[in-house]
C-alpha positions as CSV (number, residue, x, y, z in Angstrom):
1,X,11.9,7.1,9.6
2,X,10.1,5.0,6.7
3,X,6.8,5.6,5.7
4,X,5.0,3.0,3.2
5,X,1.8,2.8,1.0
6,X,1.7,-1.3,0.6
7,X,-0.8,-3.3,-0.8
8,X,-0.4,-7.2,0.1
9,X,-1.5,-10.0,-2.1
10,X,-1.1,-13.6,-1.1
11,X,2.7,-13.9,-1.4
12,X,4.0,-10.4,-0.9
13,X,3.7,-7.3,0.0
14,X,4.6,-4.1,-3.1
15,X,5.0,-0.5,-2.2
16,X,3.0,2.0,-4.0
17,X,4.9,4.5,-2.1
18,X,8.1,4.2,-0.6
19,X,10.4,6.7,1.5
20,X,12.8,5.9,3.3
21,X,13.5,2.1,1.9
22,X,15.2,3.2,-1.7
23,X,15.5,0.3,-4.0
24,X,12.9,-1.9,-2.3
25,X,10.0,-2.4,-4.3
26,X,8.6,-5.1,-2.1
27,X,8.9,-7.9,0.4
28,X,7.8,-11.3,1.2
29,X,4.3,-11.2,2.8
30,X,5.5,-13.7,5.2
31,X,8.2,-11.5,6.8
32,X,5.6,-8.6,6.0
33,X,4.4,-6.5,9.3
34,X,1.6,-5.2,7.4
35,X,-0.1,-8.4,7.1
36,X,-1.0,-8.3,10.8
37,X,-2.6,-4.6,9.9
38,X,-5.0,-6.2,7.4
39,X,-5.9,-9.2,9.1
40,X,-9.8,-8.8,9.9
41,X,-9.5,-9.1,13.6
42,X,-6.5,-6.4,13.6
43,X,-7.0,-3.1,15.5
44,X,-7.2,0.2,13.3
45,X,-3.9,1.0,13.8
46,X,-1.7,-1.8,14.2
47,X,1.1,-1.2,16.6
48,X,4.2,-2.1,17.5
49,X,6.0,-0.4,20.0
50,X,9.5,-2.4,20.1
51,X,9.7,-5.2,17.5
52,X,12.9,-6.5,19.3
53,X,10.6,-7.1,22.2
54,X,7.5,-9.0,20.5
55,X,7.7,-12.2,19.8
56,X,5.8,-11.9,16.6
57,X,9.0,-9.9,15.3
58,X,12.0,-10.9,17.2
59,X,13.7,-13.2,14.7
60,X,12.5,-11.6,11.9
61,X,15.1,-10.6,9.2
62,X,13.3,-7.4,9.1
63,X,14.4,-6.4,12.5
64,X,17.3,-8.9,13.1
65,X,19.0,-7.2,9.6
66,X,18.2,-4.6,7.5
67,X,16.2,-2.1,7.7
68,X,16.7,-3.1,11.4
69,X,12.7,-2.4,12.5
70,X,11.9,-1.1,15.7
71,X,9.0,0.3,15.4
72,X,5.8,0.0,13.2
73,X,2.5,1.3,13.1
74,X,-0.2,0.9,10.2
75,X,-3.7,1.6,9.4
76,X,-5.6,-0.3,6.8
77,X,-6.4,1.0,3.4
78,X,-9.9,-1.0,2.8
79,X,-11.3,-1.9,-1.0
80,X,-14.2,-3.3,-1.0
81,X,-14.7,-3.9,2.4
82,X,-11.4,-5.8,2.7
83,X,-8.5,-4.8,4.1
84,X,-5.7,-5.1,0.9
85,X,-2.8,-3.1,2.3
86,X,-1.5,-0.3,4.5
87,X,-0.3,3.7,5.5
88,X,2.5,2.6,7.5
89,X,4.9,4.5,9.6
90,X,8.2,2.7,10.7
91,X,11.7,3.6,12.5
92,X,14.8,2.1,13.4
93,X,14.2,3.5,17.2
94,X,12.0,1.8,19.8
95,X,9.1,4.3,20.8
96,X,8.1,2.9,23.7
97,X,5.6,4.8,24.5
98,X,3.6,4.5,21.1
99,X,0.7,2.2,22.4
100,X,-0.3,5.5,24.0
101,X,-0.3,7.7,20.8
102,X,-3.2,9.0,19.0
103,X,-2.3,7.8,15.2
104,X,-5.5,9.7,13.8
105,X,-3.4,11.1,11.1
106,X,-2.0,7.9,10.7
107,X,-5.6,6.7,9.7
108,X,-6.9,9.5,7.8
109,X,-4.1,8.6,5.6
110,X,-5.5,5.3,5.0
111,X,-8.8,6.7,4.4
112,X,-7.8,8.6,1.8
113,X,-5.8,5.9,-0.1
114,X,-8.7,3.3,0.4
115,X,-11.1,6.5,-1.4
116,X,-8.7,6.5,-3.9
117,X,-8.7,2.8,-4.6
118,X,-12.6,3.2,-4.7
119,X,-12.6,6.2,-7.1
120,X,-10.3,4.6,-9.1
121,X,-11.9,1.6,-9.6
122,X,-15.5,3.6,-10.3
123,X,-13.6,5.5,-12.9
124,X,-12.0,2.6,-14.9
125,X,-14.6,2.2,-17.1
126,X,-14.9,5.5,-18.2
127,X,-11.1,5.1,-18.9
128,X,-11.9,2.1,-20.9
129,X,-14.8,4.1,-22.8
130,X,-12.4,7.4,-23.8
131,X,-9.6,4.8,-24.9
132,X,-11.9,2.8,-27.3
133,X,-13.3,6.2,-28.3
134,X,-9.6,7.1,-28.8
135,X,-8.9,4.2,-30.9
136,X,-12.1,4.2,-33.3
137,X,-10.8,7.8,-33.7
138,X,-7.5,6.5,-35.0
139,X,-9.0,4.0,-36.8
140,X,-11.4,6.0,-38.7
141,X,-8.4,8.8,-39.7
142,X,-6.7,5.9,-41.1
143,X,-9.3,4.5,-43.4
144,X,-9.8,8.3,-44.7
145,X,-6.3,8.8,-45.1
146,X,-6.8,5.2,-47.1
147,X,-9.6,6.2,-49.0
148,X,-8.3,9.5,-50.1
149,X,-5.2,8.0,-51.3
150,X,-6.9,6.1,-53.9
């Protein structure tokens, strides 16, 4: 099994967290599963039972190749209102049966990463603040060191 944090952008898709796929950093957004998870109109778990089976996926060089997809399933991590990546499950196995899971794990997941992205971006500017605050530190420690050696 693979499990993904992704975040897609208009040409790819780039793993913040990876395990399972070592070495893969990211992948092409049009061969990307995910980008069917954050399309607008895309359920809140976007699922794929048999990727050999869909015609969305069969030729893909994904599932024709390696990793050899079967099986996906990912919720949308949301920033903003939009939908800029994905928790995403996957497995080399069919699950069949999938469609009929309850993936509220799967989702609470994605809800935490999309309240990270928003704390994160709330506490950049305080970040900013303590490293200019940092700097006019070093700065002023520098002009006394300066000044005393006069």
């Amino acid at each position: 099994p693979i499990c993904l944090v992704s975040l897609v952008d208009k040409e790819r898709q780039w793993f913040k967290s990876n395990r399972g796929l070592p070495g893969v950093p990211e992948t092409p957004r049009d061969i990307s599963f995910c980008t069917y998870a954050v399309q607008p109109d895309s359920p809140d778990v976007f699922v794929v039972p048999d990727a050999t089976q869909d015609p969305r996926f069969v030729n893909n060089p994904l599932v024709t190749g390696d990793p050899n997809i079967r099986f996906y399933a990912g919720a949308p991590i949301t920033f903003n209102h939009q939908r800029v990546g994905t928790v995403c499950i996957i497995d080399r196995e069919p699950r069949p049966q999938a469609a009929n899971e309850n993936f509220s794990q799967l989702t609470k997941l994605a809800q935490m990463a999309s309240s990270l992205f928003e704390i994160s971006s709330v506490m950049q500017p305080s970040r900013n603040l303590i490293s200019m605050n940092a700097k006019s530190h070093e700065e002023t420690a520098r002009l006394r060191d300066e000044r005393d050696h006069l």
